[in-house]
N, C-alpha and C positions, 0 to 999 in steps of 0.2 A: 481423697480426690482433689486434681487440681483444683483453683477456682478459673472463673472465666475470662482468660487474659487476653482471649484477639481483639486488637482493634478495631473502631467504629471504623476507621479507613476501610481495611478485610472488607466488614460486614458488608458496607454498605457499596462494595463494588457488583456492578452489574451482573446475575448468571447469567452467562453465555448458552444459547440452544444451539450453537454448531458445534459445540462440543457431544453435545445428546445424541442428536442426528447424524455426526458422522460415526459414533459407535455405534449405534443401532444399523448401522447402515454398514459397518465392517464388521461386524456379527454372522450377516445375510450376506453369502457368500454368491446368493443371485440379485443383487442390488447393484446397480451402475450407479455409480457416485458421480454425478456432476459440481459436486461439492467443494471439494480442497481447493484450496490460494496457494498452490507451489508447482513450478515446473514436475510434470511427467518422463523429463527427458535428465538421463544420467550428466552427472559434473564429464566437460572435455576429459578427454584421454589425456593431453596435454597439461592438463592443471594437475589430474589424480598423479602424471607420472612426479611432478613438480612437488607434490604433497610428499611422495614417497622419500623421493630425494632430499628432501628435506630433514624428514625424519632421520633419513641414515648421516644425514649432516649434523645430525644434532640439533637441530633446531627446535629444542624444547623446553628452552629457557622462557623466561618475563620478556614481552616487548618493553618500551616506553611508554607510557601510558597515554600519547597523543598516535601513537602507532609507528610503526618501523620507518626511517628516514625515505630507502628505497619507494617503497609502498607511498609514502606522502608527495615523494618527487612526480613517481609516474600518475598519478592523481592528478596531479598540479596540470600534468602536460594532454590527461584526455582532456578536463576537462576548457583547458583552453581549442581544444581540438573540435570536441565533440558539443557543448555545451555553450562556447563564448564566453566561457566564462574563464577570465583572469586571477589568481591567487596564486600567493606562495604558498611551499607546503607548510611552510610553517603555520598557515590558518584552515589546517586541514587537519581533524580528529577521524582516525580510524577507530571505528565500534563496531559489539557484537551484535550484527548484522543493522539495520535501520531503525529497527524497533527500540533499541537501546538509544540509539543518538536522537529520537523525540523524547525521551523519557527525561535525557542529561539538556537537553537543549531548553524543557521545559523548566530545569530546575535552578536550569544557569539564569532565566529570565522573569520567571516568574514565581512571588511571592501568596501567601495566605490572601484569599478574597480579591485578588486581583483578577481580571478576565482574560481568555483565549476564547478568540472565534474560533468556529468549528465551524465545517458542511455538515449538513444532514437530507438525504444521508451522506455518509462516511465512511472512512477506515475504523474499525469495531474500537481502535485500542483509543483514538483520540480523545474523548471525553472522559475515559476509566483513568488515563495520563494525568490531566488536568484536574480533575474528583481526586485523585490518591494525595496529592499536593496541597491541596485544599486550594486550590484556584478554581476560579467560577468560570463553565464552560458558555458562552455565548453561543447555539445553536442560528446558521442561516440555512434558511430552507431551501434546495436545491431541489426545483422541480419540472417534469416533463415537456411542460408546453416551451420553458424554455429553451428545453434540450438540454436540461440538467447543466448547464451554464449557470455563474456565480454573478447576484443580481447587487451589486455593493448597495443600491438606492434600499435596498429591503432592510437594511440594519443600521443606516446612521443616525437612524433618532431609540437606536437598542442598544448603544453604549455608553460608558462614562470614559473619553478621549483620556486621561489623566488615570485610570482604573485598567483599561484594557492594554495589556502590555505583547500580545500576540497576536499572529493569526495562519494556521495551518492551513494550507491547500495541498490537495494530492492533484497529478495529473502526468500520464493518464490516469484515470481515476476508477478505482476500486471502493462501490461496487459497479458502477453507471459503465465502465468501460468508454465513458465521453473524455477528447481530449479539450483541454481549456485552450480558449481561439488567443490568439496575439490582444484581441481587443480584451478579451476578458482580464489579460493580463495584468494589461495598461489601466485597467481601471483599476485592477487589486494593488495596481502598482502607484496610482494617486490617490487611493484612500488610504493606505501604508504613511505615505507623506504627511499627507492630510493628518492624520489621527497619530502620526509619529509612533507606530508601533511595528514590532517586527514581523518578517514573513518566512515562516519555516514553511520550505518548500520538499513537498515530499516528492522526489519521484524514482521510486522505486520501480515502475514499469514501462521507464523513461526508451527502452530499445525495441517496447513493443509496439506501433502504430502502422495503421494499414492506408489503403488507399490513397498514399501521397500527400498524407495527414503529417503536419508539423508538428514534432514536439519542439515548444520553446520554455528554456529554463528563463522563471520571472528573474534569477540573478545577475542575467545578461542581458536588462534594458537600463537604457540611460539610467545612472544616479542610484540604479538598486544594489551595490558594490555592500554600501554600511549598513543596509536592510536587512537583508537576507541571506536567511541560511539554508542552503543546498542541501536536502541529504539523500545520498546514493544509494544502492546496494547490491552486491555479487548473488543474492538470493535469488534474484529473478532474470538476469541478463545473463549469468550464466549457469544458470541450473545449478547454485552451490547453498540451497540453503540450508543445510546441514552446517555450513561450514565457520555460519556465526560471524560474517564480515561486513561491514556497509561503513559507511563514512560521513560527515558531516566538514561544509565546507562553508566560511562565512566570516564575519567582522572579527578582527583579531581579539578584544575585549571579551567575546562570545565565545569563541575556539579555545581559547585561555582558560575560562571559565570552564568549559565542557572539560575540557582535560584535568583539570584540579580535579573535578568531582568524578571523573574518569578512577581516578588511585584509590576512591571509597567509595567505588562501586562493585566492579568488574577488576580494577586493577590496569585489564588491559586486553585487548582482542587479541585471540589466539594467536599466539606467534606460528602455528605452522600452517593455521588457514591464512595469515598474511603474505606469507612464501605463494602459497596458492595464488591468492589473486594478484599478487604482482604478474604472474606465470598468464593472468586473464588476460590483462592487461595489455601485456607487452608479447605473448604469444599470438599465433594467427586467431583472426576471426572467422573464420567461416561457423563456428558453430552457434555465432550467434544469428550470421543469418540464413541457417539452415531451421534453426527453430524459431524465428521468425517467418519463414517462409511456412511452415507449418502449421503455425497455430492461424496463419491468415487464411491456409485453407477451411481450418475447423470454424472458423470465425464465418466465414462465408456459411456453411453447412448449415451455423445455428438459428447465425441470423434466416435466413431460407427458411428452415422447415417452424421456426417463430412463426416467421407472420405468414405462415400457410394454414397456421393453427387459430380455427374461428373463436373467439372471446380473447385471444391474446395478443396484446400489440407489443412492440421494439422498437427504441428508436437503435439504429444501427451501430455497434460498438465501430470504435475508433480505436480504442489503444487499448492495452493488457491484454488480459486473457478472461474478459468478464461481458455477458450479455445479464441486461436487468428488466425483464422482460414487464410489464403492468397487467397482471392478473384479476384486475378487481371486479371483471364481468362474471368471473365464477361466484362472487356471491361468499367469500370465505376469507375469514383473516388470514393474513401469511404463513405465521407458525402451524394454523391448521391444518393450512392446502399444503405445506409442506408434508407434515405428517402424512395427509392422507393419501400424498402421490409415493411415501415412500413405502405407505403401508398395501396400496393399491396396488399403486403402477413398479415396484420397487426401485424407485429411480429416487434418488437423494438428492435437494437443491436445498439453498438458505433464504431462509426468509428473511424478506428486505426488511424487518423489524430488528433486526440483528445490526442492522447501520445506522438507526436512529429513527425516529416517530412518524418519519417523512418516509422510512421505505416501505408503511404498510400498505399494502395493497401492490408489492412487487416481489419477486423471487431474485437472489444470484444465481445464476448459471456457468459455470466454468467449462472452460473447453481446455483445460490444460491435462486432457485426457486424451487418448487413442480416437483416432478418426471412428472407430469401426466400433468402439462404444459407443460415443458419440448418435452414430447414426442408431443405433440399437433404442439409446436413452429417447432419442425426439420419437422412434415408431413406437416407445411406449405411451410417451408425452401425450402424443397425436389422440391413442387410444382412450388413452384415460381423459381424456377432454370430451370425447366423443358419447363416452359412456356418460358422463358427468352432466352432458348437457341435454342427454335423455328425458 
């Protein structure tokens, strides 16, 4: 028999309960899953054809491990477009999808026992990123009354300035669905100064915001050029996340760095999902704002039949495709009332405990489903609250 050779890293990473619950939940073939974190809506026609062509091109060699020239150019040019944000491509690393360029981003910057802020809650992977590295995650609590706004006065006497070498923000933000206000920025963008550390900025759900809600990238304010690093990705703006593409964009030294450690990782992001999303890029838009326009109906629906539902409050989502609703009038910890609505009511949702210590007493809810499930999931919701509070 072997002996036992995984590492305390392995061990000691978090289990995940969305993994549990969305099997048991695509088991039950009468379960509406409000669950998943990925576009319901197929990659453009225009990218699939682009993919194809590709293939018959032969395009199935090694990219360059900071990603294909073309691909880093038209990068360069949304994001002076869409973003404000200035670079050449030369400080642009294409990765397999965004999740990889937090990983390399982390490793370009931080060392054993040094600290990363983190929200909490959060994106599930941020703190398992920083644990795997052996860097110490600095947890800031993100909560309700503020509108799940980032409160900088809440951590400056929680870190060691000289120790703490990062700091992740998502926005819009997965799970809250809250987008961060210009002011929030500005403050994450003088205490970045202040405390001289970096700001990897996630925004992967950067295309989705509703009601004439601003997305603004922290890397397009005064001075934040050598701070901050951008990261993108084709997973969510355009329904490719099969396709393994996102990008990171930021201080040359940084970019530099990501791509060294790019050729002993991955090597290098799919060369023919790169043909792809250049095709995103540089072909029409409409389909991004056709599933935008979309999800802002569902987004209206959830919020709606939310706060119609007595014991359960909302604050109104803003951006992605996530409502977080505050369940703690039922009287049940998250993973429970999860369970028991998927065992009841067969509707599957995640528990805000799955974003960190601060989302107990909340569920995710996704609308990156069918309207007409949707509507099915909340008249179960309804019900099962109703019996609940019998």
């Amino acid at each position: 028999m072997v002996r036992q050779i995984i590492s305390e890293r392995e061990s000691e990473l978090p289990v995940s309960t969305i993994g549990r619950l969305l099997a048991l939940a695509s088991e039950d073939k009468s379960v509406i899953s409000l669950g998943p974190g990925e576009p319901d809506f197929v990659s453009p026609a225009n990218v699939i054809r682009a993919a194809k062509n590709g293939l018959d091109r032969g395009c199935t060699h090694y990219s360059p491990p900071a990603g294909r020239a073309d691909l880093r150019e038209a990068i360069a040019k949304k994001l002076k477009k869409d973003n404000r944000i200035r670079t050449d491509p030369a400080n642009i690393v294409v990765t397999c999808g965004s999740t990889e360029a937090i990983m390399l981003v982390l490793m370009s910057t931080v060392d054993p026992g040094e600290g990363v802020i983190i929200t909490d809650p959060g994106f599930l992977a941020y703190k398992p990123c920083v644990e795997v590295l052996n860097g110490m995650p600095i947890s800031v609590p993100l909560v309700e009354e503020n509108g799940f706004q980032l409160d900088l006065d809440s951590i400056r006497s929680m870190i060691v300035p000289e120790k703490t070498n990062a700091m992740i923000i998502n926005t819009p933000m997965n799970p809250t669905g809250v987008v961060f206000t210009r002011k929030t920025l500005e403050e994450v963008a003088d205490f970045a100064v202040e405390n001289d550390i970096v700001v990897v900025s996630d925004e992967a759900y950067e295309k989705f915001v509703y009601d004439n809600t601003k997305h603004i990238s922290i890397g397009s304010l005064n001075g934040m050029e050598d701070r901050v690093v951008t990261l993108q990705s084709f997973s969510k703006s355009y329904a490719m996340p099969g396709f393994r593409v996102g990008y990171a964009a930021g201080p040359p030294a940084i970019i530099s760095a990501m791509s060294k450690l790019h050729l002993f990782t991955s090597l290098c992001a799919p060369t023919i999902s790169q043909v792809a999303a250049l095709e995103a890029l540089n072909g029409p838009q409409g389909s991004v704002a056709k599933m935008l326009k979309e999800y802002d109906r569902r987004r209206k629906l959830v919020y709606r039949r939310l706060e119609a539902i007595p014991s359960i409050d909302c604050i109104e989502p803003k951006g992605a495709f996530y409502a977080f609703p505050n369940v703690k009038e039922l009287g049940m910890k998250s993973y429970d009332l999860a369970q028991k609505m998927l065992k009841e009511a067969k509707v599957a949702v995640v528990p805000g405990t799955e974003f960190g210590t601060h989302g107990e007493g909340y569920v995710r809810i996704s609308y990156a489903t069918s309207y007409e499930k949707i509507e099915q999931g909340m008249d179960r919701l309804e019900r099962f609250v109703e019996r609940f509070n019998k």
